[in-house]
C-alpha positions in Angstrom: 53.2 -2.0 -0.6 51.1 -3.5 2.6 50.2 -0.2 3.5 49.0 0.8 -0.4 46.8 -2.8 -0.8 44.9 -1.9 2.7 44.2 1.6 1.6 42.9 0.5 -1.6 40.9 -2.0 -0.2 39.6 0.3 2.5 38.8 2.4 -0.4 36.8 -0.1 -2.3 35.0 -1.4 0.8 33.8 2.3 1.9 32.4 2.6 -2.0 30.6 -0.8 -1.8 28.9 0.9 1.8 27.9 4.0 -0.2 26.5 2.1 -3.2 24.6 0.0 -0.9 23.2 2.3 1.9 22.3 4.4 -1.2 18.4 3.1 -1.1 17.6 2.8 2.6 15.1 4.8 5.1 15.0 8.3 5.0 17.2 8.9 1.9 15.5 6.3 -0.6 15.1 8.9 -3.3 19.4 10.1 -2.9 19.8 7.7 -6.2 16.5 8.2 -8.2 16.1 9.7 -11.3 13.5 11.8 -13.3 12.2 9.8 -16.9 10.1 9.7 -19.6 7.9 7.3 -17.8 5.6 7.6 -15.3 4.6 4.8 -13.2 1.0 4.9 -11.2 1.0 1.7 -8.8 -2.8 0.7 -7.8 -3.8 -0.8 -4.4 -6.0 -4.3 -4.6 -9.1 -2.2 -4.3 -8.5 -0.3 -7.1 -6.8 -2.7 -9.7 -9.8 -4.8 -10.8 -11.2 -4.8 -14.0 -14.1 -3.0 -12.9 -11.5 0.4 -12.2 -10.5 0.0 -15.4 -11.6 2.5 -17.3 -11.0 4.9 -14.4 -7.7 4.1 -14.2 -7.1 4.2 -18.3 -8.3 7.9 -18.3 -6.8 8.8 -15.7 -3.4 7.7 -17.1 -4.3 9.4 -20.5 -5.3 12.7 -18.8 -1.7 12.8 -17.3 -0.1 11.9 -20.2 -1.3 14.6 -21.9 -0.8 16.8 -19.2 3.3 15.8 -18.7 3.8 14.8 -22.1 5.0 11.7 -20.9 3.9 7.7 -20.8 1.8 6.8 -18.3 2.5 3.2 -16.9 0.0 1.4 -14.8 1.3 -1.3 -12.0 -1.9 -3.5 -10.7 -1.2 -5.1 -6.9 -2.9 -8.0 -5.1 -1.0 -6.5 -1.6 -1.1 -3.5 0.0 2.8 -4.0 1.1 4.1 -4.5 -2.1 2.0 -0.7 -3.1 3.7 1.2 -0.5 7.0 -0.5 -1.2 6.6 0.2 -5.0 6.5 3.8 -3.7 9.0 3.9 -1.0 11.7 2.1 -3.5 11.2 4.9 -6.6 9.8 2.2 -8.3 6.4 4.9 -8.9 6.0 7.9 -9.2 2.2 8.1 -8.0 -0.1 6.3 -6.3 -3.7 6.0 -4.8 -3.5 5.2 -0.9 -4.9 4.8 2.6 -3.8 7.9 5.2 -2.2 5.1 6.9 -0.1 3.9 4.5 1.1 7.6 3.2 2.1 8.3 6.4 4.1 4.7 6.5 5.6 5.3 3.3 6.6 9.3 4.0 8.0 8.0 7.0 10.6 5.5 5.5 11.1 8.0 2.2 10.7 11.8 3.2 10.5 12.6 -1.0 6.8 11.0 -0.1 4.2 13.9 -0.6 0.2 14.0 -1.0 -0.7 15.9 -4.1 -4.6 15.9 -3.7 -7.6 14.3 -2.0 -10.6 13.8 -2.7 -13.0 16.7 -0.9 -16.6 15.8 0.5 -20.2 16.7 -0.7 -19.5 20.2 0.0 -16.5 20.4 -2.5 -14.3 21.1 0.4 -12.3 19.4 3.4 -14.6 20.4 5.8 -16.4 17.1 5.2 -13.5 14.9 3.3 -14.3 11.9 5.1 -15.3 8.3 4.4 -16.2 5.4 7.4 -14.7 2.7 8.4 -17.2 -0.2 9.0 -17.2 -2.9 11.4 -20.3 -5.3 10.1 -21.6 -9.0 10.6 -24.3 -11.4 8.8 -27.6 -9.4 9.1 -29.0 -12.9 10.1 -26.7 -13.0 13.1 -27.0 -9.6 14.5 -28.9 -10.1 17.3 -25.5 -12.2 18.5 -23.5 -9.1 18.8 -25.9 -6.9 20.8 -26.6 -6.2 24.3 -29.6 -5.3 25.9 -30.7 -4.5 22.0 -27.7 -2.6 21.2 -24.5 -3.2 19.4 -21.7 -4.0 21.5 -17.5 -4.7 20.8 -17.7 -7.1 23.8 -19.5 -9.2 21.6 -16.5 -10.2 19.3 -14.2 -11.9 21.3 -13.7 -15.0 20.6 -14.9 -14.4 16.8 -13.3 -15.1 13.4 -12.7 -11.6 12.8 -11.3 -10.2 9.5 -9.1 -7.2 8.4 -8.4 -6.0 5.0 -4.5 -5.2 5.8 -2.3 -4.3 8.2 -1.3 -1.0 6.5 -5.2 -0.3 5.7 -6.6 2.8 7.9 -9.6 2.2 7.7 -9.7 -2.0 7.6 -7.2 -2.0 9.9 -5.6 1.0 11.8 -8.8 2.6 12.7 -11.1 -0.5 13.6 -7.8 -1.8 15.7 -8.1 1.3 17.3 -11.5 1.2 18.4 -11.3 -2.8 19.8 -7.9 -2.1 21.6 -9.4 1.4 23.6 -12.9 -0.7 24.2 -11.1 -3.9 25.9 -8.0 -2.5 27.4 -10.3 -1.4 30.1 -11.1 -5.0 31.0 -8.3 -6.6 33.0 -8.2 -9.5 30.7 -7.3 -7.6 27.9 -5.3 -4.9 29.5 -1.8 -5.3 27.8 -3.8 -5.9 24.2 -1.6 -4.5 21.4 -2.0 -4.0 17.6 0.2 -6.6 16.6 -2.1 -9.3 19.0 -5.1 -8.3 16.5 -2.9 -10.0 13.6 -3.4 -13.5 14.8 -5.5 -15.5 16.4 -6.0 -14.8 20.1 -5.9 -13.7 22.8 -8.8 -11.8 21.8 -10.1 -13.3 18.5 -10.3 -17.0 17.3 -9.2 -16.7 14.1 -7.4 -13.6 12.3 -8.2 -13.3 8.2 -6.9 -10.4 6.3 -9.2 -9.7 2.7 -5.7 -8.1 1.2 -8.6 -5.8 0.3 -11.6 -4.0 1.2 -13.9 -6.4 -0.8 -12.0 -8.9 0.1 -12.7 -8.7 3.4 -16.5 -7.7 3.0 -16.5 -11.1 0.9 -14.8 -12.7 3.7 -17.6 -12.2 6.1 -20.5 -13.0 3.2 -18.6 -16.2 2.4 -19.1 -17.0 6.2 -15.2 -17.1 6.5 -15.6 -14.7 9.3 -17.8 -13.7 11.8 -17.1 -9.8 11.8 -15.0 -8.3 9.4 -13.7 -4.4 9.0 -13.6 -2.7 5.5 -15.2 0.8 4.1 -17.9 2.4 2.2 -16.1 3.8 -0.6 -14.6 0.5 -1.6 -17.9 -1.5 -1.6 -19.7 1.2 -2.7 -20.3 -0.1 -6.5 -21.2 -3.5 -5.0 -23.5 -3.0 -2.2 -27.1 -0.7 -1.7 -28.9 0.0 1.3 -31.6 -2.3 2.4 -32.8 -1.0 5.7 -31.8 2.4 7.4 -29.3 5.0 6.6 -26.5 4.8 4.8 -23.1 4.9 7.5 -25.3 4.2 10.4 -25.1 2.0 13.1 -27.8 -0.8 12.5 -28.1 -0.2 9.0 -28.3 -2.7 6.7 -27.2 -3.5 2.7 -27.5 -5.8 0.4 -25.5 -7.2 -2.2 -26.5 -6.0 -5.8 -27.8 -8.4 -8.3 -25.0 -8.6 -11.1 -22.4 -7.3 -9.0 -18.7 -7.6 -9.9 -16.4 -9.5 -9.4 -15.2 -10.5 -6.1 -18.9 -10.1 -5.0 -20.8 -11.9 -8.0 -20.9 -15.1 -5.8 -22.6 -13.5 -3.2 -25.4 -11.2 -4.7 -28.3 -10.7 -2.6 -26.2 -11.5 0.2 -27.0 -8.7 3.5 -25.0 -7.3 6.6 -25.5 -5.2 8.9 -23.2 -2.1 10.3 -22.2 -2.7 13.9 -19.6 0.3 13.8 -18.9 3.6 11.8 -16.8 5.7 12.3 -15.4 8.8 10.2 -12.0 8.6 8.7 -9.9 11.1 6.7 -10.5 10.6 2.8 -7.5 9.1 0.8 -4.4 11.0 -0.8 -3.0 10.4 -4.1 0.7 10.8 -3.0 3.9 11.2 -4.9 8.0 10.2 -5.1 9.0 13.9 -5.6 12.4 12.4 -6.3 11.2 10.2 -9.2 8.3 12.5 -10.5 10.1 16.0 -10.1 8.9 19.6 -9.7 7.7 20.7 -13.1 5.8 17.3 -13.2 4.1 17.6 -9.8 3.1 21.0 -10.6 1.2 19.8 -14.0 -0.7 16.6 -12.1 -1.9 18.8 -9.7 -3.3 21.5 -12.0 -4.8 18.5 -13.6 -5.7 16.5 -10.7 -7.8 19.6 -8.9 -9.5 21.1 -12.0 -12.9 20.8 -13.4 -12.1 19.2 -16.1 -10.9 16.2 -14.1 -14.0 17.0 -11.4 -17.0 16.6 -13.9 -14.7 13.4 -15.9 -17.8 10.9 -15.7 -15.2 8.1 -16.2 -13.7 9.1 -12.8 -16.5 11.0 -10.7 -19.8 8.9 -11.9 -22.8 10.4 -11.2 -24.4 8.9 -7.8 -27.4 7.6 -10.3 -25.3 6.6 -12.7 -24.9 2.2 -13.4 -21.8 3.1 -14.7 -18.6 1.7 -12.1 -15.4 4.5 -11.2 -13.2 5.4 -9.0 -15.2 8.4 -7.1 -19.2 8.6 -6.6 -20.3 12.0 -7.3 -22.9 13.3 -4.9 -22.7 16.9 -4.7 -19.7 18.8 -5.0 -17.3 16.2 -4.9 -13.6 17.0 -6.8 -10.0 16.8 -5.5 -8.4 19.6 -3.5 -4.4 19.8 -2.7 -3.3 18.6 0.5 -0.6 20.1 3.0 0.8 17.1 4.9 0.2 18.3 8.6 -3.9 17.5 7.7 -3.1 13.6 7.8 -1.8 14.6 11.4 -5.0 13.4 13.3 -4.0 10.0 11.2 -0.1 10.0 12.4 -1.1 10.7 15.9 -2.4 7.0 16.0 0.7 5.6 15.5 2.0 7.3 18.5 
């Protein structure tokens, strides 16, 4: 009778392990299941009102294309995006390179389904720029012998959009760690040391997103602050130089949106750019399926979707969206192993 209860129990114990292990790393999509419902989960930067309508027609265009209902989940945290994903709580989403490749690594059902090409319609120039930039007023502070230099932000209130950002955070981290691990002060400097204050910087903010972080430097919460073009794009025009140069400067537009309606007419210049792979819309191939994937991306890469003002607004347009349209611009489908010049900064 001893030996029966143990069994049993052992039984019920290795069950329990199953069950629970069921959700973790690599095999997060073993349990999920294919609805009637499809979830889209929105980083910071795009769930403000002002990506509203982008994000409405977008939803209806799938819907019609799956048949199914389209469910929008707004974030205030990069984290809680990727883990939406990563959990099978979504079944698509908008992201950083970064942040696909941190999700994909965790859940391998993670896959990109299109990206947004450049001017030319292609990848060849699928690219946006990550910015480094400070108060146009105090630019001369952070230049030697009349040009820009990193060694003039240590010791600065320096703010980040997220840890899990590319471009606000992986890229610019980058860039400062290969610049001052040449100096024997900062020789050991590592990622992580970037997330707080010292031993290089003062003070460590993090905008949660790209405006965010632009408004922390205009707000004169930080002295230098990392964040892209794309995502200030609607909010900002150039005042002086070319656009994505170094030395160039922009101004804040009068009647600007929401976070930067407090700041309009407010200026910084570019101290950095550099060029960073545009952004995937990825998918949970466990939750979304085959035949559904298959649809989105028809969808996702056609004309239709391309010349959709609501979504691509024309460059002269007043009208705010989720892509500028320049030239050419429309989404192309993705094989993974192009995000590799991304994953091979994690290494």
């Amino acid at each position: 009778m001893k030996t029966k209860f143990m069994l049993t129990m052992l039984l019920i114990f290795t069950l329990l392990l199953t069950a629970c292990s069921g959700g973790n790393g690599n095999n997060a999509g073993n349990n999920a299941e294919i609805d009637d419902v499809i979830k889209m989960v929105w980083y910071p930067n795009e769930s403000g009102e002002d990506m509203k309508s982008s994000r409405e027609e977008i939803g209806r265009l799938i819907s019609e294309a799956t048949g199914k209902k389209v469910e929008h989940q707004l974030t205030t945290d990069y984290a809680i995006a990727i883990e939406t994903m990563v959990n099978n709580n979504a079944d698509i989403a908008f992201t950083g390179s970064q942040s696909y490749i941190e999700a994909q690594n965790r859940n391998d059902a993670i896959r990109t389904i299109a990206v947004k090409s450049g001017e030319s319609g292609t990848l060849d120039d699928a690219k946006y720029y990550s910015w480094l930039a400070v108060d146009v007023d105090e630019q001369d502070k952070y230049k030697e012998n009349g040009e820009f230099s990193l060694d003039t932000i240590a010791n600065t209130k320096f703010s980040f959009v997220s840890n899990s950002s590319t471009s606000g955070f992986k890229v610019p981290s980058e860039n400062i760690i290969a610049h001052f691990s040449q100096q024997e002060e900062y020789k050991d400097l590592m990622p992580e040391d970037l997330m707080g204050g010292g031993p290089l910087f003062s003070q460590v903010l993090f905008g949660n997103s790209h405006q965010g972080s632009a408004v922390n430097l205009l707000t004169g919460n930080a002295d230098v602050a990392a964040f892209c073009d794309t995502c200030v794009d609607e909010y900002v025009e150039i005042a002086e130089g070319d656009e994505n140069t170094v030395g160039a400067v922009y101004r804040v537009k009068d009647g600007a949106a929401e976070p930067f309606n407090t700041v309009a007419g407010k200026e910084f210049a570019l101290m950095s750019v550099t060029p960073v792979l545009n952004e995937p819309f990825i998918v949970n191939m466990d939750v979304l399926g085959q035949e559904d994937f298959d649809k989105i991306q028809a969808l996702l890469t056609s004309d239709e979707f391309a010349n959709n003002e609501k979504i691509f607004a024309p460059e002269d347009s007043e009208q705010t969206a989720l892509f500028t349209k320049k030239g050419k611009e429309r989404l192309i489908a993705v094989e993974d192993e192009w995000y590799d010049p991304i994953r091979e900064l994690s290494r």
